[in-house]
DSSP file (Angstrom, degrees, kcal/mol; ACC not computed):
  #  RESIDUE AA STRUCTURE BP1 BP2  ACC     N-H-->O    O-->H-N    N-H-->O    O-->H-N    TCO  KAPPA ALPHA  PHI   PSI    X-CA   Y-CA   Z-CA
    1    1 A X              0   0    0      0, 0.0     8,-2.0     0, 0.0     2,-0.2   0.000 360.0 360.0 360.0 124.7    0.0    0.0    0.0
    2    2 A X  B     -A    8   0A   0      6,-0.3     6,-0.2     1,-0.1     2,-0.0  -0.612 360.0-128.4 -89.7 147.9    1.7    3.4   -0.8
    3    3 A X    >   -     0   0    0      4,-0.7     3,-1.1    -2,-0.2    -1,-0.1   0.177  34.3 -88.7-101.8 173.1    2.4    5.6    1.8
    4    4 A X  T 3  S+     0   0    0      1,-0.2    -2,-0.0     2,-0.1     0, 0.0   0.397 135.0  46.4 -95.1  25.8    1.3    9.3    1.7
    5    5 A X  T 3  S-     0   0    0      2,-0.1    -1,-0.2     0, 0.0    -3,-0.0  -0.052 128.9-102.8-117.9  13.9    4.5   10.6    0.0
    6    6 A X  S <  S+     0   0    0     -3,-1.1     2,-0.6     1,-0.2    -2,-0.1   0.811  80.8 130.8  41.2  53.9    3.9    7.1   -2.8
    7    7 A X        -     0   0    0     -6,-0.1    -4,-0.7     1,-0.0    -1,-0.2  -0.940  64.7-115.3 -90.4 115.2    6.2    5.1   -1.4
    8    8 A X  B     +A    2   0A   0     -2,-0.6     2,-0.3    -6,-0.2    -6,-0.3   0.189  41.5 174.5 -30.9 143.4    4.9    1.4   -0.6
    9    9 A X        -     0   0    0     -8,-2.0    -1,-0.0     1,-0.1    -3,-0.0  -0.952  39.0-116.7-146.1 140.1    4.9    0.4    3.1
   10   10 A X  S    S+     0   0    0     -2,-0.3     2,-0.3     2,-0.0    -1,-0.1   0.945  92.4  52.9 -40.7 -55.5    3.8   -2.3    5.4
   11   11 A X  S    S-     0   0    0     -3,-0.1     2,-0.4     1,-0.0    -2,-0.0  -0.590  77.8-123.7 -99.7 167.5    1.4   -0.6    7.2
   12   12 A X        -     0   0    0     -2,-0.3     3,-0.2     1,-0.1     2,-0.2  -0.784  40.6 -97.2-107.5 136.6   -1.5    1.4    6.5
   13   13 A X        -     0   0    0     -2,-0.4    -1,-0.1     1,-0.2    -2,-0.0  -0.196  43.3 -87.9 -74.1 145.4   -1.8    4.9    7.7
   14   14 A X        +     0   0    0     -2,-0.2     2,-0.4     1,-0.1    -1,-0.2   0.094  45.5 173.4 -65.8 119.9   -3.6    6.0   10.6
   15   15 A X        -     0   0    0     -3,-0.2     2,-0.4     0, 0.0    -1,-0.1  -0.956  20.5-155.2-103.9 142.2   -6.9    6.8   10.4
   16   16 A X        -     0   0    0     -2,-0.4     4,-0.1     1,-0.1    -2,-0.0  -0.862   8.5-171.1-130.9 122.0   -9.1    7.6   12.9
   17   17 A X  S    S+     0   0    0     -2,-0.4     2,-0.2     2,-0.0    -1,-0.1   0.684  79.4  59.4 -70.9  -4.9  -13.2    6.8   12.2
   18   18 A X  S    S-     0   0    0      2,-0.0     2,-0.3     3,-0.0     5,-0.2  -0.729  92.0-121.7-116.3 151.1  -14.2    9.0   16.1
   19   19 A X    >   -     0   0    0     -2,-0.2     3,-1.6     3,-0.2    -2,-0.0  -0.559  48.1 -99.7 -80.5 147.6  -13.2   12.4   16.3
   20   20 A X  T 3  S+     0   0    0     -2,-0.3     3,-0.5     1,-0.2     6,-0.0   0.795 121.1  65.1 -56.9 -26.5  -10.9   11.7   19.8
   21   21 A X  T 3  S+     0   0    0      1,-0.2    -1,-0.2     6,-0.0     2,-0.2   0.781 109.7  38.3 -53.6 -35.7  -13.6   13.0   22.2
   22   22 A X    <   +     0   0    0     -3,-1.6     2,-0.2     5,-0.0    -1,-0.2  -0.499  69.8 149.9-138.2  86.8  -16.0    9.9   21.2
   23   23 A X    >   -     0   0    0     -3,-0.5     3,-2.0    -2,-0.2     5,-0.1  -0.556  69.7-104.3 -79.9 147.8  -13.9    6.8   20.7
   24   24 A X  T >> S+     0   0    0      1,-0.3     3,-1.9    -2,-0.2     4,-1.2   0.791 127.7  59.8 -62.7 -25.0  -16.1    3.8   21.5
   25   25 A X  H 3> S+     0   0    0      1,-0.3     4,-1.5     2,-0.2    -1,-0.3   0.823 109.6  45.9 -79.1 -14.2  -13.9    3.7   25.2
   26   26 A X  H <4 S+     0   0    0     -3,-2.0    -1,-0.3     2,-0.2     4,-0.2   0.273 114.3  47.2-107.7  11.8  -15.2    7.6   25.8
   27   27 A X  H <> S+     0   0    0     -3,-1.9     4,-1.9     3,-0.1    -2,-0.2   0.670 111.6  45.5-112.6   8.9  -18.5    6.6   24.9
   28   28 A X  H  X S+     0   0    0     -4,-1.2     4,-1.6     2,-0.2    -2,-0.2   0.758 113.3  53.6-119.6 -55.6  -18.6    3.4   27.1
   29   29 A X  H  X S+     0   0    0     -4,-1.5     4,-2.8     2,-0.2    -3,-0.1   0.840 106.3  53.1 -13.0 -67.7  -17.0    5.7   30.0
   30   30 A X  H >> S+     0   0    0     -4,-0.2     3,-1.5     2,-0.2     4,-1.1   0.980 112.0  45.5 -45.2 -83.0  -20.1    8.5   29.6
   31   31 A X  H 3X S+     0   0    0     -4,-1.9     4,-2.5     1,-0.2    -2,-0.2   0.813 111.7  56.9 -45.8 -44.8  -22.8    5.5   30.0
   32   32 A X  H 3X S+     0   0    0     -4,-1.6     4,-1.5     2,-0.2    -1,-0.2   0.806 108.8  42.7   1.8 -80.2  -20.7    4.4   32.9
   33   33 A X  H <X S+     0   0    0     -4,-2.8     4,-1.3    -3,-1.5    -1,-0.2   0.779 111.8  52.1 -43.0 -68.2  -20.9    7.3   34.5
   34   34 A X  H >X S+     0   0    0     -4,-1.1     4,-2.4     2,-0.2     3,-0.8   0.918 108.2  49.5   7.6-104.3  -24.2    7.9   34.0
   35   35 A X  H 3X S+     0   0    0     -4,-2.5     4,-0.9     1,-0.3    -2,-0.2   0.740 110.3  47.4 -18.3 -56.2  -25.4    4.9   35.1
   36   36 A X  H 3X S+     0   0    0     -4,-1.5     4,-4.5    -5,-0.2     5,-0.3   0.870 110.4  55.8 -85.3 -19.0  -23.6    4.8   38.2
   37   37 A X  H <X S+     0   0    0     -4,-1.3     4,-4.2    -3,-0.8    -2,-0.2   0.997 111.2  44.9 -47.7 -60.2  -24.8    8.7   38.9
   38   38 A X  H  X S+     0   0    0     -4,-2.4     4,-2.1     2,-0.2    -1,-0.2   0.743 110.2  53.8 -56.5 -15.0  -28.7    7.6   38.4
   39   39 A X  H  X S+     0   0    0     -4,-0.9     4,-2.2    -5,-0.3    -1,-0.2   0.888 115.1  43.6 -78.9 -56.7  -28.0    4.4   40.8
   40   40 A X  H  X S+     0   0    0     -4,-4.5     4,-1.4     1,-0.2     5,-0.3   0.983 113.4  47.4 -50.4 -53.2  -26.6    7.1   43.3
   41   41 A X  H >X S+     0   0    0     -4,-4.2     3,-3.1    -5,-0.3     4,-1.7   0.943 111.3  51.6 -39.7 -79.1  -29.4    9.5   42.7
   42   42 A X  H >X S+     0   0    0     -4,-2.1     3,-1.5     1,-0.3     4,-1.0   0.845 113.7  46.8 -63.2 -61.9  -32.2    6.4   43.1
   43   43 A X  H 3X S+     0   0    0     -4,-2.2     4,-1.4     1,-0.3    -1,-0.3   0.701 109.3  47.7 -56.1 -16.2  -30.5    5.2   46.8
   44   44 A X  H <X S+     0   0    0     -3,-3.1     4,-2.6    -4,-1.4    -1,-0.3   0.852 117.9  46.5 -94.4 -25.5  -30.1    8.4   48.6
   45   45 A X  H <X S+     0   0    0     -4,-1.7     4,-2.2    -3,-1.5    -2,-0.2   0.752 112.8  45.0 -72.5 -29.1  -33.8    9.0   47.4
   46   46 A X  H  X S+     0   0    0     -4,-1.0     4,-1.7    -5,-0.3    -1,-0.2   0.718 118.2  48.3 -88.3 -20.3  -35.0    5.6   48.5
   47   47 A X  H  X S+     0   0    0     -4,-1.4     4,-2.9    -5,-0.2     5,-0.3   0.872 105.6  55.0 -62.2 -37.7  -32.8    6.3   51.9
   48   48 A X  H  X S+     0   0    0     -4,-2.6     4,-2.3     1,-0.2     5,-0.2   0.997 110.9  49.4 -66.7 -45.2  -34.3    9.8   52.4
   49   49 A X  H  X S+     0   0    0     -4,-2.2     4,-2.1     1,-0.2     5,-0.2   0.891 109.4  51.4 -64.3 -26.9  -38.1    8.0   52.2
   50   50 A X  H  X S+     0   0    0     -4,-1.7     4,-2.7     2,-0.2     5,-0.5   0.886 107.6  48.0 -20.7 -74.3  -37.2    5.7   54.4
   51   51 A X  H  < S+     0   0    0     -4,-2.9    -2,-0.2     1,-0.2    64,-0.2   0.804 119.6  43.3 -48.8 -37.5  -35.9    8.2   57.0
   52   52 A X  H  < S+     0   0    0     -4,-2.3    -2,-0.2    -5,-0.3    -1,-0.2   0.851 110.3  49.4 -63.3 -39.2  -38.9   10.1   56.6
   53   53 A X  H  < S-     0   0    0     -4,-2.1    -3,-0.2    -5,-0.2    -2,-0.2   0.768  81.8-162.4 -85.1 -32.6  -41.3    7.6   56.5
   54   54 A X     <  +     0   0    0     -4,-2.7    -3,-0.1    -5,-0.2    -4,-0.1   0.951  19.7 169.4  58.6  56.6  -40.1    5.8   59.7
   55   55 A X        +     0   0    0     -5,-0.5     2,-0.7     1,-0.2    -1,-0.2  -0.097  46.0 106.8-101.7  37.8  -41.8    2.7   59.1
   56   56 A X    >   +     0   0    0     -3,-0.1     3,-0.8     3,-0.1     2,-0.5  -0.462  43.4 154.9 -98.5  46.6  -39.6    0.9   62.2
   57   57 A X  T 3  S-     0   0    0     -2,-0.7     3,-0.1     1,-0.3    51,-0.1  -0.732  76.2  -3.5-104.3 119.3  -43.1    1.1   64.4
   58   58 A X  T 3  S+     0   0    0     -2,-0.5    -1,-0.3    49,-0.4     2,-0.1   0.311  97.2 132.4  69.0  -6.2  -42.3   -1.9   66.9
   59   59 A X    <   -     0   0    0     -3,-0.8    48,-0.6     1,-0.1     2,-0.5  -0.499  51.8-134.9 -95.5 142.8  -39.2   -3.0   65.5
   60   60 A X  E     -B  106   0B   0     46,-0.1     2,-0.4    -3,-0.1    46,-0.2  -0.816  11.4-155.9-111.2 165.8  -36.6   -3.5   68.2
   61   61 A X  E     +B  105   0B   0     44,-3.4    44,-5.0    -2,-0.5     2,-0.4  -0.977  17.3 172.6-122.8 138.4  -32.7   -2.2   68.0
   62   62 A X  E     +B  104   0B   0     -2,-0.4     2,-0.3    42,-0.2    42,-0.2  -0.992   8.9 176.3-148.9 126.5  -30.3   -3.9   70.0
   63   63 A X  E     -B  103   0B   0     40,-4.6    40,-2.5    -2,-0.4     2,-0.4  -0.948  26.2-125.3-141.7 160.6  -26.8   -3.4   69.8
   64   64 A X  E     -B  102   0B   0     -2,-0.3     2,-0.5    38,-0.3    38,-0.2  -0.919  21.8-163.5-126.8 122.3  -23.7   -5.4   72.5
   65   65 A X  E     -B  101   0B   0     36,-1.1     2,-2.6    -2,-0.4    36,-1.8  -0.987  28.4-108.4-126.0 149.2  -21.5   -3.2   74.3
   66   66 A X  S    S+     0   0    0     -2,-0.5     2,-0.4    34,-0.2    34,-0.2   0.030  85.0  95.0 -46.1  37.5  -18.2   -4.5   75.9
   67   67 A X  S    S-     0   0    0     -2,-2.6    -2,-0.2    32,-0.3    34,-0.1  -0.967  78.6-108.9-124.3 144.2  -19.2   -4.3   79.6
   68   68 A X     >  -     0   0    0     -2,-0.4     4,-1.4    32,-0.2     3,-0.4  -0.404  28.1-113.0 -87.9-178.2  -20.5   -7.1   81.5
   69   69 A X  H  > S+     0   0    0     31,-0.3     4,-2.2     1,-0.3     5,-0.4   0.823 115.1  66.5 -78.1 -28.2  -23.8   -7.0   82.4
   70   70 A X  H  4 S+     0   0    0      1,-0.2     4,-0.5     2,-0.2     3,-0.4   0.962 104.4  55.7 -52.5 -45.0  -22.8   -6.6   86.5
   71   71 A X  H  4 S+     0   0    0     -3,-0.4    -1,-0.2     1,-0.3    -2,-0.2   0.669 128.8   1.6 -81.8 -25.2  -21.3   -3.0   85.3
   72   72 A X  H  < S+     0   0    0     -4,-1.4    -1,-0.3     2,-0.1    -2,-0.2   0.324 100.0  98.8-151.5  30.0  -24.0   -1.4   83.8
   73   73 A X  S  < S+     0   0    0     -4,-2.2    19,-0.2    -3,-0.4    -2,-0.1   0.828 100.0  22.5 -69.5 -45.3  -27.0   -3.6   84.0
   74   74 A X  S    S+     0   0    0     -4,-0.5     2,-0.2    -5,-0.4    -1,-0.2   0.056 111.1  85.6-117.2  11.7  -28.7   -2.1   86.9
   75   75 A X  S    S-     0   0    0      1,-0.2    -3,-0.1    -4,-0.0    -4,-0.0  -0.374  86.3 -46.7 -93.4 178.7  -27.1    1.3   86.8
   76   76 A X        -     0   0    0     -2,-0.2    -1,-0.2     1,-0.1     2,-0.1  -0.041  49.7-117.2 -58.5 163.7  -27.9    4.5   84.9
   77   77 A X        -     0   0    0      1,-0.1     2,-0.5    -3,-0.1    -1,-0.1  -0.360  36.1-102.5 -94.5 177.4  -28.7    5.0   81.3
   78   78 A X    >>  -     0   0    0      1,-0.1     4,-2.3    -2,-0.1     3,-1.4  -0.712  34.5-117.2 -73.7 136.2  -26.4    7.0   79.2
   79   79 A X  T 34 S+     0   0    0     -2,-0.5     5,-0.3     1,-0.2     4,-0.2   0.931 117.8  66.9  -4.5 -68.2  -28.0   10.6   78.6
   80   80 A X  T 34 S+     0   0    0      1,-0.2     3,-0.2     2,-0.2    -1,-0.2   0.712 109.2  34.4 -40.3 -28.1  -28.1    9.7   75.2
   81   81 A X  T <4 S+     0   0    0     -3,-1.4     4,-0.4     1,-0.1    -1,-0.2   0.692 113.2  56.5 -98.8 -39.3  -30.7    7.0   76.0
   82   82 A X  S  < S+     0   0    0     -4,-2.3    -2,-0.2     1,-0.2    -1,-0.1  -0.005  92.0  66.9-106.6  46.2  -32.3    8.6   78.4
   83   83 A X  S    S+     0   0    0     -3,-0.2    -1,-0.2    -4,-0.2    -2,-0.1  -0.040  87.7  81.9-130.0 -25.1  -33.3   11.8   76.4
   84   84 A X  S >  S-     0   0    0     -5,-0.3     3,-0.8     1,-0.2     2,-0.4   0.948  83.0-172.7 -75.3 -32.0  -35.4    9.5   74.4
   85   85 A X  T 3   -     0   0    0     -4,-0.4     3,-0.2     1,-0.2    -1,-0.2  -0.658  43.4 -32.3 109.1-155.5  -38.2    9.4   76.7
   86   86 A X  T 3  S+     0   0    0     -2,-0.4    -1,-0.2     1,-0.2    25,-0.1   0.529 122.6  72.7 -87.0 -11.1  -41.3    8.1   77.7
   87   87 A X  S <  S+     0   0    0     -3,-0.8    21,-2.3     1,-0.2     2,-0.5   0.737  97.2  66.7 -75.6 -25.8  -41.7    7.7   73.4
   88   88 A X  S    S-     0   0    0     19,-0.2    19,-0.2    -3,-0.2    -1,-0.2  -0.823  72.9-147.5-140.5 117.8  -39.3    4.9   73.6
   89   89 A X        -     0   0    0     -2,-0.5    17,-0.9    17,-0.4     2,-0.3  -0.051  24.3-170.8 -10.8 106.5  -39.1    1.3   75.2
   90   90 A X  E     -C  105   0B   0     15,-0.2     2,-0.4    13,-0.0    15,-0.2  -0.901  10.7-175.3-143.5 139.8  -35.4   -0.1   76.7
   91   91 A X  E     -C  104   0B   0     13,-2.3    13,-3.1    -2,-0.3     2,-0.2  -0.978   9.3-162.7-127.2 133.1  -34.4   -3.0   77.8
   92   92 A X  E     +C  103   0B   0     -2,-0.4     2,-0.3   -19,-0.2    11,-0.2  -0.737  30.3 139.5-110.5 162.1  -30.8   -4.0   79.4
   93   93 A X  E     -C  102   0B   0      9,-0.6     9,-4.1    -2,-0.2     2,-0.1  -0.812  51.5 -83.9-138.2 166.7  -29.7   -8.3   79.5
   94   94 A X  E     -C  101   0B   0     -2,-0.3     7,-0.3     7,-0.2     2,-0.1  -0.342  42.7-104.8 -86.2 162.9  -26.7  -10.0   79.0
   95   95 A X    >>  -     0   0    0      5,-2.8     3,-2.1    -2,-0.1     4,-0.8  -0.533  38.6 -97.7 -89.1 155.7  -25.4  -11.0   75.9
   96   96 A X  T 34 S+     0   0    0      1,-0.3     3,-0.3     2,-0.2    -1,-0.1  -0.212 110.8  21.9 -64.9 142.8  -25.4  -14.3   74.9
   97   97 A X  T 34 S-     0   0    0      1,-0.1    -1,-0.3    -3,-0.1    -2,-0.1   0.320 126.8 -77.0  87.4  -5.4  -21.7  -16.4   75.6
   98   98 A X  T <4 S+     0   0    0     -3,-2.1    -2,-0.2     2,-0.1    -1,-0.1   0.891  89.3 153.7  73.9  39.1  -20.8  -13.5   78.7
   99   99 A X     <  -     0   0    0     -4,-0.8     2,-0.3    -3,-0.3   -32,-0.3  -0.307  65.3 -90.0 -97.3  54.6  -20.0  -11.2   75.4
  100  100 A X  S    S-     0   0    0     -5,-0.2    -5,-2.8   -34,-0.2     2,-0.3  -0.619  70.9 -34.4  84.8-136.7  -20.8   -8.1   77.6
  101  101 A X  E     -BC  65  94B   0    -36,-1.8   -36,-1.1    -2,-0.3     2,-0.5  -0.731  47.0-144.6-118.6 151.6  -24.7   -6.3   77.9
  102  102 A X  E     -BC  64  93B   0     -9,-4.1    -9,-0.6    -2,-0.3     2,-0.4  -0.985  13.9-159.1 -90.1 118.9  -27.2   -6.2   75.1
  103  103 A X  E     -BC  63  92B   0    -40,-2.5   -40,-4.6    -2,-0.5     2,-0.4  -0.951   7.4-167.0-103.8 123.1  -29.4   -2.9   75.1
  104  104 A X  E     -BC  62  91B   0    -13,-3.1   -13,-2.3    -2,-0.4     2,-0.4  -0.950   6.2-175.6-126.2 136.6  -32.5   -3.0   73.3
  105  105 A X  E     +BC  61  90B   0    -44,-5.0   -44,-3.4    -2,-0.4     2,-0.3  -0.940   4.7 174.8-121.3 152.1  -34.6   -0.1   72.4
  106  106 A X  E     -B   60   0B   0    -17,-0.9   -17,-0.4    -2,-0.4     2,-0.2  -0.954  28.6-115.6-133.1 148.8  -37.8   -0.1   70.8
  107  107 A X        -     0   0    0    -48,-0.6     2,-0.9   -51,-0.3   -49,-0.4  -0.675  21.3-128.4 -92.7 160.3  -40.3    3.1   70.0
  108  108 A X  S    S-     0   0    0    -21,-2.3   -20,-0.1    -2,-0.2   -51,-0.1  -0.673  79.8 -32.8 -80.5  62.9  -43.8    3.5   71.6
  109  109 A X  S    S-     0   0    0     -2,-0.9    -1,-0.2     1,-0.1   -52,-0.1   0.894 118.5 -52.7  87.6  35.5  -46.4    4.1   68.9
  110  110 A X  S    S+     0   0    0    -54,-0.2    -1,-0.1    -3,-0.1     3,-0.1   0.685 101.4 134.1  77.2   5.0  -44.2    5.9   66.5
  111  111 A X        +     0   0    0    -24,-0.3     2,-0.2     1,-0.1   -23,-0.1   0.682  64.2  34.5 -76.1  -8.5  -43.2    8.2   69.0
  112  112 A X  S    S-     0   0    0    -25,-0.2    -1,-0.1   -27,-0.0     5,-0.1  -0.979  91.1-119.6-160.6 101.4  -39.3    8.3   68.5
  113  113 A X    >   -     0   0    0     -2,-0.2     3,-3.3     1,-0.1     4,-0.3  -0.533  23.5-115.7 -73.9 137.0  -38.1    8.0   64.5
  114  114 A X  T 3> S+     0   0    0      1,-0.2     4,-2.4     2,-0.2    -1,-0.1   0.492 111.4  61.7   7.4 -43.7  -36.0    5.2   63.8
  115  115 A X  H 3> S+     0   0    0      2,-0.2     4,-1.6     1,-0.2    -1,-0.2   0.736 106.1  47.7 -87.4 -32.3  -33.1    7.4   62.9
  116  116 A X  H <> S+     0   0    0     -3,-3.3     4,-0.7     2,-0.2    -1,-0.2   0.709 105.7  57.8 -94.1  -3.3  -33.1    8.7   66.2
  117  117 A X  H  > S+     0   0    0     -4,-0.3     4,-2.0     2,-0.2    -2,-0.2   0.787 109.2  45.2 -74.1 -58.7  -33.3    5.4   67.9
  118  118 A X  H  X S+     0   0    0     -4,-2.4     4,-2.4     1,-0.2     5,-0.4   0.897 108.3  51.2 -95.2 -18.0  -30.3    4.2   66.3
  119  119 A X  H  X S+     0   0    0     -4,-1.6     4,-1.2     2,-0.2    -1,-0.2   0.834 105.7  56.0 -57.8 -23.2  -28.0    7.1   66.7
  120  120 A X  H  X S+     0   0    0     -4,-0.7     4,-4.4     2,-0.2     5,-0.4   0.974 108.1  52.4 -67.9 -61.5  -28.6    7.4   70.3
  121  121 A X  H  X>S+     0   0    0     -4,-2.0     4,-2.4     1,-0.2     5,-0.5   0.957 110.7  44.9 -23.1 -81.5  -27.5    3.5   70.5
  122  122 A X  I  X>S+     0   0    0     -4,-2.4     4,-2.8    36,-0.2     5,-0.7   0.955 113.2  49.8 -43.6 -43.2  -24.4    3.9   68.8
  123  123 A X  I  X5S+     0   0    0     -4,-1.2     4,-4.5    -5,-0.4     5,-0.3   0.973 116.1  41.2 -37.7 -64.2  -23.5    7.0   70.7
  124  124 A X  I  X5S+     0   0    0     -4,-4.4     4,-3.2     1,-0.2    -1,-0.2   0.854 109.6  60.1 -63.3 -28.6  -24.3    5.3   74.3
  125  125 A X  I  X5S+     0   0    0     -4,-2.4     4,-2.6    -5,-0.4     5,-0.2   0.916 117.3  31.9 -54.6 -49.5  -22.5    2.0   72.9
  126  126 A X  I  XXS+     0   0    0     -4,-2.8     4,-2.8    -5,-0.5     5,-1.8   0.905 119.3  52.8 -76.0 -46.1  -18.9    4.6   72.4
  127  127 A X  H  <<S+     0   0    0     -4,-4.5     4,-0.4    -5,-0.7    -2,-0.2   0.997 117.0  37.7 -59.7 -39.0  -20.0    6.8   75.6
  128  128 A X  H  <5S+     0   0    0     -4,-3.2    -2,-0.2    -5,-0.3    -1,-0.2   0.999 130.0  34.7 -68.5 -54.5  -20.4    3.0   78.1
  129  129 A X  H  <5S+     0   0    0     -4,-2.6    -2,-0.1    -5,-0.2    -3,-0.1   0.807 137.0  20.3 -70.1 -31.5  -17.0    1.3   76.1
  130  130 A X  T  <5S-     0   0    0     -4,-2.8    -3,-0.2     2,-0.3    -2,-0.1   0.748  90.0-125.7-118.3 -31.6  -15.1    4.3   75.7
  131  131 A X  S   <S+     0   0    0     -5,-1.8     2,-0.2    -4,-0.4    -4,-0.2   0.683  88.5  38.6  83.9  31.3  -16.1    7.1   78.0
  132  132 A X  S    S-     0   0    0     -6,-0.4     2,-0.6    -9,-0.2    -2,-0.3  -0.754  83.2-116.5-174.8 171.6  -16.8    9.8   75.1
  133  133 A X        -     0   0    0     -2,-0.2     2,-0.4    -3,-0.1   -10,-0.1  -0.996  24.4-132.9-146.3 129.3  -18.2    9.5   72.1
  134  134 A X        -     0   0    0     -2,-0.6     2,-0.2   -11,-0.1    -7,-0.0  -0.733  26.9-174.6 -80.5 110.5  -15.7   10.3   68.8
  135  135 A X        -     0   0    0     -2,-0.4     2,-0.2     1,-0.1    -1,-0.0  -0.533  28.9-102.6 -94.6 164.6  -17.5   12.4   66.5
  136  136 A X        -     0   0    0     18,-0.2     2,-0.2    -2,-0.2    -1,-0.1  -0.605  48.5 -90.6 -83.3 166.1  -16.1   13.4   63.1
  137  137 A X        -     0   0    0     -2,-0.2     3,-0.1     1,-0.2    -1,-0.1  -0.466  37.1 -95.3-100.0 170.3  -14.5   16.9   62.6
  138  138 A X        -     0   0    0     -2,-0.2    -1,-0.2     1,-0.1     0, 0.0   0.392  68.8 -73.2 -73.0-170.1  -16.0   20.2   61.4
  139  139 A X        -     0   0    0      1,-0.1     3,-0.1    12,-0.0    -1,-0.1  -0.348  29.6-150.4 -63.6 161.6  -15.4   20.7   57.1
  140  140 A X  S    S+     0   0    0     -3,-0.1     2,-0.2     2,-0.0    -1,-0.1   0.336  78.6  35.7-121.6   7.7  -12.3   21.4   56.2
  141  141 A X  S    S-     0   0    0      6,-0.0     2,-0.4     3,-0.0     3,-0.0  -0.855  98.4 -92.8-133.8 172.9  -13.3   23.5   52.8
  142  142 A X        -     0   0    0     -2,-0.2    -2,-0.0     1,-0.1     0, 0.0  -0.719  60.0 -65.3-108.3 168.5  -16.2   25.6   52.7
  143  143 A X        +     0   0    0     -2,-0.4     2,-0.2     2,-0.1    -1,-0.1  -0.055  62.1 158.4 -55.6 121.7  -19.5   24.2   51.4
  144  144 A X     >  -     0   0    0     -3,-0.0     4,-0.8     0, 0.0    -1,-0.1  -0.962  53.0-104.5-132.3 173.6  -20.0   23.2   47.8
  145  145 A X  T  4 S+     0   0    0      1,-0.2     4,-0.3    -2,-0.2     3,-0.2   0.685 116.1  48.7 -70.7  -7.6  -22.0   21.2   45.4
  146  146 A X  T >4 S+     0   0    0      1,-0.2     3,-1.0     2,-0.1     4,-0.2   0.955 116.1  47.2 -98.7 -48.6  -19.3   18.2   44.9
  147  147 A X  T >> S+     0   0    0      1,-0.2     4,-3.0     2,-0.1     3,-0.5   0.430  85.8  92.8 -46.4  -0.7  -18.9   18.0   48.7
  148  148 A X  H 3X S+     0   0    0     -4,-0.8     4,-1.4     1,-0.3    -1,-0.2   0.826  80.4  55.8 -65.6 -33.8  -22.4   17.9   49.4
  149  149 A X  H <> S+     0   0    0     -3,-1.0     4,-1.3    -4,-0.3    -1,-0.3   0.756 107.6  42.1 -82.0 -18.2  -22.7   14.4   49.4
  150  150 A X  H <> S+     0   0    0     -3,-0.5     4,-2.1    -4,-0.2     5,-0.4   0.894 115.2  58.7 -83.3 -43.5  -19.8   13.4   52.2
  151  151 A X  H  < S+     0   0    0     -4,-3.0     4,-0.5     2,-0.2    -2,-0.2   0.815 107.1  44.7 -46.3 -34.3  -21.6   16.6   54.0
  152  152 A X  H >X S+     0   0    0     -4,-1.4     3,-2.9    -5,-0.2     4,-2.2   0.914 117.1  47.4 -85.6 -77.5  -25.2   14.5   53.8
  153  153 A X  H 3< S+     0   0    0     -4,-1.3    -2,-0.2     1,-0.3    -1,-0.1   0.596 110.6  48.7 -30.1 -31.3  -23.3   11.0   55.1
  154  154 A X  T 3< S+     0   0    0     -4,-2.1    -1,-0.3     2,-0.2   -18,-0.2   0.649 114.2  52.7 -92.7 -26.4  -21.5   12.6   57.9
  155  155 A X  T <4 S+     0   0    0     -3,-2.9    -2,-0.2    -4,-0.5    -3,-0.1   0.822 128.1  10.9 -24.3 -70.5  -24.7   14.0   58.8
  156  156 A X  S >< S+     0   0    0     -4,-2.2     3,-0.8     1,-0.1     4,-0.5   0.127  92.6 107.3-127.7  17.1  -26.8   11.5   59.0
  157  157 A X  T 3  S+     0   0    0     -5,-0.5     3,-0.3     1,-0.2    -1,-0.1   0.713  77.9  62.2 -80.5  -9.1  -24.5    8.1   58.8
  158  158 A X  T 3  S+     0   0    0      1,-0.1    -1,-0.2    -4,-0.1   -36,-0.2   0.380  98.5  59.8-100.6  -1.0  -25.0    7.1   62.4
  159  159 A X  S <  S+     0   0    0     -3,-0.8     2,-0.2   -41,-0.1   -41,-0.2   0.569 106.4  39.9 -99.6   4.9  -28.8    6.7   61.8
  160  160 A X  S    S+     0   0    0     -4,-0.5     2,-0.0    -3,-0.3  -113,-0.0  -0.738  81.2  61.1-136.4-164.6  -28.8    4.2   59.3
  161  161 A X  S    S-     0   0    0     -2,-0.2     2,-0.1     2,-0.0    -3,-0.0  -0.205  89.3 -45.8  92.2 148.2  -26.9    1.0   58.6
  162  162 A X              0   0    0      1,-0.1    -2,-0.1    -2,-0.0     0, 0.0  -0.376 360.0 360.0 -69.8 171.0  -26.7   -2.0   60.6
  163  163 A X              0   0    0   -101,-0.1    -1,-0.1    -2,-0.1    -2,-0.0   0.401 360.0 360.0 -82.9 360.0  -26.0   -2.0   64.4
């Protein structure tokens, strides 16, 4: 095949059928992208009705903190626990094998959302094992739309999730 000065060559000279912005690997990238945006989009939306809706109405949360049951069984609640109120059930036993206390909370009639149920749990779980409870620290840029989403998680990540 001659070359573009007509001398024969072994290979044939580069064409390219995509302008370099959409090569099948940049358009395969785009849907990608895509894709995984709308997946994000549809789970924080199906989280937020969740939190809102609060359908946990009976359901109990029980979370095992490292203490035996002698230490804090019959003793005071955290704050954290006892700020919920008359709105919310609790019940202390030991955990099964002498792996430390169980605390189970439950809501009254809706009275106490889900969300708030289980943050208090984790809290008192850190405040009984640890004797403070480790929060994350404040932003460290100031607020914008690509951070928004670690800003929502750090927010609200200790009300969802398992226990």
């Amino acid at each position: 095949m001659p070359g573009p000065d007509g001398r024969q060559t072994l290979f044939r000279p580069r064409g390219f059928r995509y302008p370099p912005a959409m090569r099948p690997t940049g358009k395969v990238l785009l849907s990608a992208g895509a894709a995984a945006a709308g997946a994000v989009t549809a789970t924080s939306i199906v989280a937020a009705r969740r939190r809102r809706a609060g359908g946990d109405d009976g359901r109990w949360h029980v979370i095992t903190v490292n203490r035996q049951f002698d230490e804090i069984g019959e003793g005071p609640l955290p704050d954290l626990l006892t700020a919920l109120g008359a709105g919310a059930e609790i019940q202390r036993h030991p955990a099964p094998g002498g792996r430390g206390t169980e605390i189970a909370v439950r809501a009254r009639s809706g009275a106490v959302p889900a969300g708030a149920i289980r943050r208090a749990l984790r809290e008192a779980r850190s405040e009984l094992e640890v004797g403070y409870v480790l929060l994350p620290g404040g932003p460290t840029t100031r607020p914008t739309l690509l951070n928004k989403p670690l800003r929502e998680a750090t927010a609200h990540g200790r009300e969802g999730g398992l226990l």
